[in-house]
TIRO-2110 file (N, C-alpha, C; in Angstrom, 1 decimal):
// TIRO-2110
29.0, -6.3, 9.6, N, 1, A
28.7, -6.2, 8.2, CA, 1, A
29.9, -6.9, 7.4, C, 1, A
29.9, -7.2, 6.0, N, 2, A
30.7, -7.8, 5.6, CA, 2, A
31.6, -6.6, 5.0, C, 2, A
30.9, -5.4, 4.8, N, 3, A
31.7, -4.6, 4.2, CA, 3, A
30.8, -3.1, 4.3, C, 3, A
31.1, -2.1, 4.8, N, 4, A
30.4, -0.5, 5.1, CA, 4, A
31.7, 0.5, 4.1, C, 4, A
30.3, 1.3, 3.9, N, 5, A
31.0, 2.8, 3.8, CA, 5, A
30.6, 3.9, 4.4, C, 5, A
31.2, 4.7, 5.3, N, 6, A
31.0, 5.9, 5.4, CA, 6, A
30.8, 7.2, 4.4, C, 6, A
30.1, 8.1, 5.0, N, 7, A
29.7, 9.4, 4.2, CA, 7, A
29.2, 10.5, 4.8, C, 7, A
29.4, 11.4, 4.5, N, 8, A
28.8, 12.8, 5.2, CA, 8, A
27.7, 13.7, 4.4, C, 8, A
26.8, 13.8, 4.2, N, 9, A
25.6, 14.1, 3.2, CA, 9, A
26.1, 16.2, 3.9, C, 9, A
26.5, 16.7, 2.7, N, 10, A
26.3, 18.1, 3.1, CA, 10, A
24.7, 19.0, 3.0, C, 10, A
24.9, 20.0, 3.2, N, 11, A
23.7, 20.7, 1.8, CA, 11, A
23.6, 21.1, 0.7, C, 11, A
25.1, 21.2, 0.5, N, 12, A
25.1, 21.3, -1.1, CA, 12, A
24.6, 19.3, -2.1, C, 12, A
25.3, 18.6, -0.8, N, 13, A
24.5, 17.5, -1.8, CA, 13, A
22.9, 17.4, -1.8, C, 13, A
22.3, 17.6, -0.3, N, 14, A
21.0, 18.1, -0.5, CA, 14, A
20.4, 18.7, -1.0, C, 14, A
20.7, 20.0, -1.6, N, 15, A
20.0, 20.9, -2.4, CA, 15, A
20.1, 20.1, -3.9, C, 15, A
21.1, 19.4, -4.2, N, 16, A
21.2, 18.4, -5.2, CA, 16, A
20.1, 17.9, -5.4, C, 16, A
19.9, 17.0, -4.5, N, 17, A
19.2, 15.7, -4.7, CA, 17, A
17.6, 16.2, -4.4, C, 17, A
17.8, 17.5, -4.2, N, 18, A
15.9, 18.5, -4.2, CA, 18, A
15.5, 18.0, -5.4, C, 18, A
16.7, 18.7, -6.2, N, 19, A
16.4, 19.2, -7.5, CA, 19, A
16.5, 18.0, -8.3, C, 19, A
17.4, 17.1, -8.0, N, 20, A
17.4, 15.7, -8.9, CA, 20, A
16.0, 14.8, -8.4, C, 20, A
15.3, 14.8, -7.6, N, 21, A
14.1, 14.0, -7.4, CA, 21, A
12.8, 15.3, -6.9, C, 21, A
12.9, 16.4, -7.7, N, 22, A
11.7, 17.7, -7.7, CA, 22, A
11.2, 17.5, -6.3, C, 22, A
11.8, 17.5, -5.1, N, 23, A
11.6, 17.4, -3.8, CA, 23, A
12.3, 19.0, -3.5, C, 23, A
11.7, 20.2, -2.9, N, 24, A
11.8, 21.4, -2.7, CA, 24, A
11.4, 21.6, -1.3, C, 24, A
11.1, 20.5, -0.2, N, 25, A
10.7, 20.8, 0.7, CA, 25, A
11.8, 21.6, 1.7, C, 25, A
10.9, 22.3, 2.8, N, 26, A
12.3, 23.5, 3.0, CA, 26, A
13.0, 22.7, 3.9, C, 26, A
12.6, 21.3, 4.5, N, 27, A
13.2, 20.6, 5.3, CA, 27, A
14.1, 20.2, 5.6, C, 27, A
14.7, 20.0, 3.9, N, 28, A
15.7, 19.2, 3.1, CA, 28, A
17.0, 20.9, 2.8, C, 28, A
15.9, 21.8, 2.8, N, 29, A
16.9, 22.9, 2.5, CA, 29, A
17.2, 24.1, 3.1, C, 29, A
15.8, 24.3, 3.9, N, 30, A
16.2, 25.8, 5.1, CA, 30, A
16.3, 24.9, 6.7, C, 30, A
17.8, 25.2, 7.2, N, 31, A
18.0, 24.8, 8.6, CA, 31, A
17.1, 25.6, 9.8, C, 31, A
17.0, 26.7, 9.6, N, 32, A
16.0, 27.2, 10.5, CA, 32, A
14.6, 27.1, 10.7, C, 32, A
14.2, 26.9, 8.8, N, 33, A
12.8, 25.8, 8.9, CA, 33, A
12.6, 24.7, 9.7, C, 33, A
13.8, 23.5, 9.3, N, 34, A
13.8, 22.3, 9.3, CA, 34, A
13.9, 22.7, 11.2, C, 34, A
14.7, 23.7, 12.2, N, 35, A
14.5, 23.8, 13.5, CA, 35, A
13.2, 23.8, 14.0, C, 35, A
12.9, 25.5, 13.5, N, 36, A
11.8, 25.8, 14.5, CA, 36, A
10.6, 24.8, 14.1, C, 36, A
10.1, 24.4, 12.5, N, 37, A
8.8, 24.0, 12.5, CA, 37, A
8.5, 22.6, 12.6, C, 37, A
10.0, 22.1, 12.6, N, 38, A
9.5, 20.6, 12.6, CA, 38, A
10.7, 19.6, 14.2, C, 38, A
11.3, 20.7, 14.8, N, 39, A
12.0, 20.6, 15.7, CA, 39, A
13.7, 19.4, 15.5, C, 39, A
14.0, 19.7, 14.4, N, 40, A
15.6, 19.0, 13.8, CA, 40, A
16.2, 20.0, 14.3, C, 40, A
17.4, 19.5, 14.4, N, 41, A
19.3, 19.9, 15.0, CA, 41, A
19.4, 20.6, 13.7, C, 41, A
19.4, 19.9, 12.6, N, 42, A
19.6, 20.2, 11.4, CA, 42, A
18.9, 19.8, 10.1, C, 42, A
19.3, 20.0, 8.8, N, 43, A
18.8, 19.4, 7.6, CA, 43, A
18.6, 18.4, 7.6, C, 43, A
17.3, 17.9, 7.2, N, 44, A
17.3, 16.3, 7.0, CA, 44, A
17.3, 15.5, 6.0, C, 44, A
18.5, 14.8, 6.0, N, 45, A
18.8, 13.7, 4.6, CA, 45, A
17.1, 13.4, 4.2, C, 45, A
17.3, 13.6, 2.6, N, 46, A
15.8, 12.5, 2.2, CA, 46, A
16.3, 11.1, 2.5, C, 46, A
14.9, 10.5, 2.8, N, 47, A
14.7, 9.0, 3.2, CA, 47, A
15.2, 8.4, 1.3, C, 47, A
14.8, 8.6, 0.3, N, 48, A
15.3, 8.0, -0.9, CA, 48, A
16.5, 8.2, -1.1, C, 48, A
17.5, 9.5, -0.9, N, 49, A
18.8, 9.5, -0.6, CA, 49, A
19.6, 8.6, 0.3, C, 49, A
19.0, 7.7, 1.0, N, 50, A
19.7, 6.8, 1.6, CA, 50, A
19.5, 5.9, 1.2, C, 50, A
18.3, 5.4, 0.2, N, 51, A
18.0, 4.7, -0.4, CA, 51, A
19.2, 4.2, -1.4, C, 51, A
19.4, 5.8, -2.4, N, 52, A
20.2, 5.2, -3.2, CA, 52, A
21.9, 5.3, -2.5, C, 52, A
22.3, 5.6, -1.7, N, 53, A
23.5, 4.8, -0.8, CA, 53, A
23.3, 3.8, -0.5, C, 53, A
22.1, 2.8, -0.4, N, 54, A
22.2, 1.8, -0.2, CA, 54, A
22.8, 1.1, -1.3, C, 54, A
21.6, 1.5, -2.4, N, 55, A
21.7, 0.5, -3.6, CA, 55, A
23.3, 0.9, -4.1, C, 55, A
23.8, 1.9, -4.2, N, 56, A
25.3, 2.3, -4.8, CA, 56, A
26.1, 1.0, -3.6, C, 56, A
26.0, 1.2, -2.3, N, 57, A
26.8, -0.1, -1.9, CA, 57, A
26.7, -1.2, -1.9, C, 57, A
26.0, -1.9, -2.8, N, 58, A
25.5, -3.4, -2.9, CA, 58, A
26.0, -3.6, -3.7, C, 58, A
26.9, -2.9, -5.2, N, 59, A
28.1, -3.3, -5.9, CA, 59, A
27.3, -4.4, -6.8, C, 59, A
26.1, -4.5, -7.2, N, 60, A
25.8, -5.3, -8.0, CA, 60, A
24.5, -5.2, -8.6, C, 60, A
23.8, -5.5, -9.7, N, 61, A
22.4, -6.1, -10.1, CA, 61, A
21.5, -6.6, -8.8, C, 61, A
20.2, -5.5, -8.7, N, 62, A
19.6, -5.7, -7.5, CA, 62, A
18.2, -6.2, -7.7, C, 62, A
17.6, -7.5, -7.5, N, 63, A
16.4, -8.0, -8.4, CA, 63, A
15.3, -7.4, -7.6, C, 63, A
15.3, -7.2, -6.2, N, 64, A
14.1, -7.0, -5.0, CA, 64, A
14.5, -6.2, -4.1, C, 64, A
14.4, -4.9, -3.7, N, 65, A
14.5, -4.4, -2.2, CA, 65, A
13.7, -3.7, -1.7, C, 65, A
13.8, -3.5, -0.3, N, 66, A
12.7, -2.8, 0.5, CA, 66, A
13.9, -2.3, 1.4, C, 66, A
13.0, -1.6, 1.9, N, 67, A
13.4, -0.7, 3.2, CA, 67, A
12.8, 0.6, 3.9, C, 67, A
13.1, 0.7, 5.5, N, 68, A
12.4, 1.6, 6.0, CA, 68, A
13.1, 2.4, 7.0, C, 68, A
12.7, 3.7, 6.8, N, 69, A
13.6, 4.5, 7.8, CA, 69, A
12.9, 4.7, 8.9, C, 69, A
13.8, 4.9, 10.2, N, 70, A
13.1, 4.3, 11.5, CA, 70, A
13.7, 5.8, 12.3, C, 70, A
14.9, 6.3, 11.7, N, 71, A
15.4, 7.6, 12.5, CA, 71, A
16.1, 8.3, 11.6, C, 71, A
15.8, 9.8, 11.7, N, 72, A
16.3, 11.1, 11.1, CA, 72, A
17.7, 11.0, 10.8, C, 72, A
18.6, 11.4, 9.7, N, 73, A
19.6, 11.5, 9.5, CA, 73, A
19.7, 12.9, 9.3, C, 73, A
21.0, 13.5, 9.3, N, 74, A
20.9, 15.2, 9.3, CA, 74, A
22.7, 15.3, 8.2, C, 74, A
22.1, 16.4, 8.1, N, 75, A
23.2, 16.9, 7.3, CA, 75, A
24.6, 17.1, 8.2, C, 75, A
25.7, 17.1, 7.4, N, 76, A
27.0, 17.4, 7.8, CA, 76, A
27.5, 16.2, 9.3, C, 76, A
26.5, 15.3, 8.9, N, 77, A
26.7, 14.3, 10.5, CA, 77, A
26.9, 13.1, 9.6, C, 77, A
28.2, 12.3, 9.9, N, 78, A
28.4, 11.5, 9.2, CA, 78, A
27.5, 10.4, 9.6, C, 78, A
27.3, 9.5, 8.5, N, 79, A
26.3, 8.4, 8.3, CA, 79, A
26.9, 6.8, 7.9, C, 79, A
26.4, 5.8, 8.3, N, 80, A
27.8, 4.5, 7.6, CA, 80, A
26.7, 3.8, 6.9, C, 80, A
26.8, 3.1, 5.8, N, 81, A
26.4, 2.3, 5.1, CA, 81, A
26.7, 0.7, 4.9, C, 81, A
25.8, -0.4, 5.6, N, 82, A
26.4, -1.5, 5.8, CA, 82, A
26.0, -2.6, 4.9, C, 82, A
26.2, -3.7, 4.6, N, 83, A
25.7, -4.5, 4.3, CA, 83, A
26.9, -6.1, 4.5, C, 83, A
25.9, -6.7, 4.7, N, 84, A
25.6, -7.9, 4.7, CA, 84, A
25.3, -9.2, 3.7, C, 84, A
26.5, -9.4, 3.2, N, 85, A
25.9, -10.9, 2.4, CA, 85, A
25.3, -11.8, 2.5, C, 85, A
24.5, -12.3, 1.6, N, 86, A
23.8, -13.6, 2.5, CA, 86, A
24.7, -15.1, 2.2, C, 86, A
24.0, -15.9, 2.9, N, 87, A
25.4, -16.9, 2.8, CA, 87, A
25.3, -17.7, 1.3, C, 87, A
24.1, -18.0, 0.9, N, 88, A
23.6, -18.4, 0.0, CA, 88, A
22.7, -17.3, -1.1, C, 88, A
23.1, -18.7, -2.2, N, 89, A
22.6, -17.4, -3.5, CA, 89, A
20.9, -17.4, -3.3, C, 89, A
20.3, -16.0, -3.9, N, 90, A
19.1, -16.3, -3.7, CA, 90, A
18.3, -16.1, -2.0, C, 90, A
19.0, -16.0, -1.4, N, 91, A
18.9, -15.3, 0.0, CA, 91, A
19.0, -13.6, 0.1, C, 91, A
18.3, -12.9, 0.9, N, 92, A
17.9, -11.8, 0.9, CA, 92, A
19.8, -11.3, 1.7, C, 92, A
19.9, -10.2, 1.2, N, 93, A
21.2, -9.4, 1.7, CA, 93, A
20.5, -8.4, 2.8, C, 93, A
21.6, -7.9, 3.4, N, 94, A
20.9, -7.2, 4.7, CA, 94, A
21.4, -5.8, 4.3, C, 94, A
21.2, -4.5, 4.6, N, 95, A
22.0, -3.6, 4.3, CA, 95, A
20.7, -3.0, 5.5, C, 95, A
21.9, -1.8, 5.9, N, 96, A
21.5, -0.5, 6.9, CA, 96, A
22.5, 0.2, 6.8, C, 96, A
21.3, 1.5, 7.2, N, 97, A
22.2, 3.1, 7.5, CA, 97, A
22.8, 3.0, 9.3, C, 97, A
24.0, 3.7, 9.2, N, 98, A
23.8, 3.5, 11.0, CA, 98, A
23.9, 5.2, 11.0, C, 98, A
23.3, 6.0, 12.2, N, 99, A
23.7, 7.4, 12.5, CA, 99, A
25.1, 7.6, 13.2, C, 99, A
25.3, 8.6, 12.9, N, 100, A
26.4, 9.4, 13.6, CA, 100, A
27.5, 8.5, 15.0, C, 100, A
26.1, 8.3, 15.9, N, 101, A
26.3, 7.0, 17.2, CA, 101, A
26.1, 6.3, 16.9, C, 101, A
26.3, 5.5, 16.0, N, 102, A
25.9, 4.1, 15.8, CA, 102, A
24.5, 3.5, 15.3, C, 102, A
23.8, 4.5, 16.4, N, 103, A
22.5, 3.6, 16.1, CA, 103, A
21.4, 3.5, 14.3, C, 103, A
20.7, 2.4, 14.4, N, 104, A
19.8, 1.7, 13.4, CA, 104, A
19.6, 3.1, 12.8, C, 104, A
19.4, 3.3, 11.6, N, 105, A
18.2, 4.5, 11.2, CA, 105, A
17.8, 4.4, 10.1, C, 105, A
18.4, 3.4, 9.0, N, 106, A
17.7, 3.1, 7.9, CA, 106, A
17.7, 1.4, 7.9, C, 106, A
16.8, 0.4, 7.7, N, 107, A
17.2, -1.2, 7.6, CA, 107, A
16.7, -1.4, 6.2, C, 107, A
17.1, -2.5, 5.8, N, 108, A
16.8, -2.9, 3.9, CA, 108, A
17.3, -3.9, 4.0, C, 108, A
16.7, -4.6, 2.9, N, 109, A
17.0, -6.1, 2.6, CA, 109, A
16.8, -6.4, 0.5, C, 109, A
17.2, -6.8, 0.4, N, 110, A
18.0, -7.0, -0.8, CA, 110, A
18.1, -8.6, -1.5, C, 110, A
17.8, -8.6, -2.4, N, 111, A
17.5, -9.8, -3.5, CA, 111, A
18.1, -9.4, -4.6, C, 111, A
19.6, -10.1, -4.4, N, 112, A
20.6, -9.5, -5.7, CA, 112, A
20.2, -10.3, -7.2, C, 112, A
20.4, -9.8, -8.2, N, 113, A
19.6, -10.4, -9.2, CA, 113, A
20.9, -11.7, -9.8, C, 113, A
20.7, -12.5, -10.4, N, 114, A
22.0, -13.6, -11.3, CA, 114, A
21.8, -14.5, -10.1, C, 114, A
END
């Protein structure tokens, strides 16, 4: 990447961002829910909460993005945020979540505006 940030999503920021985007599912907020009925370690980050980590690390006016999450992030498990410049203006920027180990879990692509 040309440049990441790390981060740790607690449950206090998740019970946050329930309430900031009227998302109350117990998935996001009971650990024992989020265990027995849907089989997680733990809390699971909302997929739009990573969303806007993304866009907060792109540091700029954002004209186009997409993105799709491909693997569970969980609470209190640190998470990295990467991105990628493109070489030229007007070229799509790359940005991903990586999990805990490394691997892929959120990918996005980005069309910075100016």
């Amino acid at each position: 990447p040309t440049y990441s940030h790390t981060s740790t999503p607690t449950p206090r920021h998740l019970f946050h961002f329930s309430a900031l985007s009227f998302n109350a599912h117990a998935i996001h907020l009971d650990p024992l829910y989020a265990r027995l009925t849907d089989g997680h370690r733990a809390l699971l980050v909302h997929g739009p909460l990573t969303l806007a980590l993304m866009l907060h690390a792109l540091r700029g006016a954002v004209a186009r993005f997409s993105y799709r999450n491909l693997a569970p992030l969980y609470a209190d498990e640190p998470l990295r945020v990467c991105v990628r410049e493109a070489s030229r203006a007007g070229q799509p920027w790359d940005v991903w979540v990586e999990g805990p180990e490394g691997g892929l879990a959120v990918r996005g692509s980005a069309v910075m505006a100016g």
